[in-house]
C-alpha positions as CSV (number, residue, x, y, z in Angstrom):
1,X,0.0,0.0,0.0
2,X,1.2,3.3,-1.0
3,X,0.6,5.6,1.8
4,X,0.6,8.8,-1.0
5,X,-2.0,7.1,-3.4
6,X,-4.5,9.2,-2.8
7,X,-2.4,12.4,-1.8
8,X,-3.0,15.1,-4.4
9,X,0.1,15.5,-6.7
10,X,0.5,19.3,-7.4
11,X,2.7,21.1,-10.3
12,X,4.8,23.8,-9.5
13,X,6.3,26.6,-11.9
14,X,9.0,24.9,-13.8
15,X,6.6,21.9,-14.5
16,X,8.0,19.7,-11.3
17,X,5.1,17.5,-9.4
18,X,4.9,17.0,-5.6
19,X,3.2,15.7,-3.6
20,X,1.0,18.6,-1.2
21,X,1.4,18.1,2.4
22,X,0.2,14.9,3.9
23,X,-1.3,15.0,7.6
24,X,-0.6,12.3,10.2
25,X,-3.4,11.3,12.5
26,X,-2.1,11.5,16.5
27,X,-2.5,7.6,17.3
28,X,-4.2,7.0,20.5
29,X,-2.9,4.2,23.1
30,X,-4.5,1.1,23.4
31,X,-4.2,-1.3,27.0
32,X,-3.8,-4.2,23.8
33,X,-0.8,-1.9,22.0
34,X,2.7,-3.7,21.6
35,X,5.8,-2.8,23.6
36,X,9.0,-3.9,22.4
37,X,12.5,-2.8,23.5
38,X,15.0,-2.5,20.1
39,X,17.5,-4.3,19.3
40,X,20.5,-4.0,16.8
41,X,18.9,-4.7,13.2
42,X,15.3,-3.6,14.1
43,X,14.0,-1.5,12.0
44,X,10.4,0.0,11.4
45,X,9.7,-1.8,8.2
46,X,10.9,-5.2,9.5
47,X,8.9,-4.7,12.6
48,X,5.9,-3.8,10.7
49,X,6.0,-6.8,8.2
50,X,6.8,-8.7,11.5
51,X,3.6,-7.7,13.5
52,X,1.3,-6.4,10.6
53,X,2.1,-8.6,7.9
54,X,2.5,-5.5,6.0
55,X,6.0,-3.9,5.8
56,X,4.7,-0.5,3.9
57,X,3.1,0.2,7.2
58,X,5.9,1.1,9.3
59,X,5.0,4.9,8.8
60,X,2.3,3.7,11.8
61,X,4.9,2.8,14.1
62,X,7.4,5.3,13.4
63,X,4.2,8.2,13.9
64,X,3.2,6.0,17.2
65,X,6.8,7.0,18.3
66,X,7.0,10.7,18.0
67,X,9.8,10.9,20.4
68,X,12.0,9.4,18.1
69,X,13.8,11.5,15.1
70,X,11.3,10.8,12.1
71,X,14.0,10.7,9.8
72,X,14.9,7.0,10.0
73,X,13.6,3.6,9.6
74,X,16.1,2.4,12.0
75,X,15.5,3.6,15.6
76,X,17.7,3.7,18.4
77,X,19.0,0.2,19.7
78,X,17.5,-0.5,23.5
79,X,14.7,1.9,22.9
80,X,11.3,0.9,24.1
81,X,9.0,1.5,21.2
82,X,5.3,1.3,20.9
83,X,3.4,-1.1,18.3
84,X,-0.3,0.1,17.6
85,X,-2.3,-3.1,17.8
86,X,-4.7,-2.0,15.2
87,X,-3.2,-0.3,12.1
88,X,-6.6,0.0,10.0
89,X,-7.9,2.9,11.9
90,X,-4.7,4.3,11.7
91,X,-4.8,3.9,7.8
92,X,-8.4,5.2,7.9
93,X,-7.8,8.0,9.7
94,X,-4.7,8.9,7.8
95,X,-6.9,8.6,4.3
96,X,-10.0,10.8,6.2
97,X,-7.2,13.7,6.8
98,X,-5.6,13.2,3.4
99,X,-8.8,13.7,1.0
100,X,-8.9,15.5,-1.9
């Protein structure tokens, strides 16, 4: 799933496209949500294909973590990091803030 599917693309002057911003939904804590301390070779994608089945997700888990630099797929080893245990709402909401 490609998380900018239904983002508007936009042309500027010279003829480039971009994509216009995209909004993130804030992810609310669940008692059922995943905790997992990092360790060396985690990585967002990997952890997302490992608890979603779905490795284009780990935008969800990355946003879940705000605390951490959102610059990286790799986050810090020994860091405890928080798995949302439902990803569809996420996905949903993510799509309802993103219309066109």
């Amino acid at each position: 799933m490609n998380r900018y599917q239904k983002i508007k693309t936009l042309t500027g002057p010279k003829g480039q496209s971009y994509y216009k911003n995209a909004f993130y939904p804030i992810i609310p804590f669940s008692e059922r949500d995943i905790y997992v301390i990092t360790g060396v070779g985690d990585r967002f994608d990997i952890l997302a294909e490992q608890y979603y089945g779905d490795s284009t997700l780990w935008w969800v888990i990355s946003c879940a973590n705000d605390f951490l630099p959102q610059n990286s797929l790799i986050p810090p080893v020994g860091t405890q990091i928080r798995i949302p245990i439902n990803p569809d709402n996420v996905v949903s909401t993510f799509n309802q803030l993103n219309k066109f």
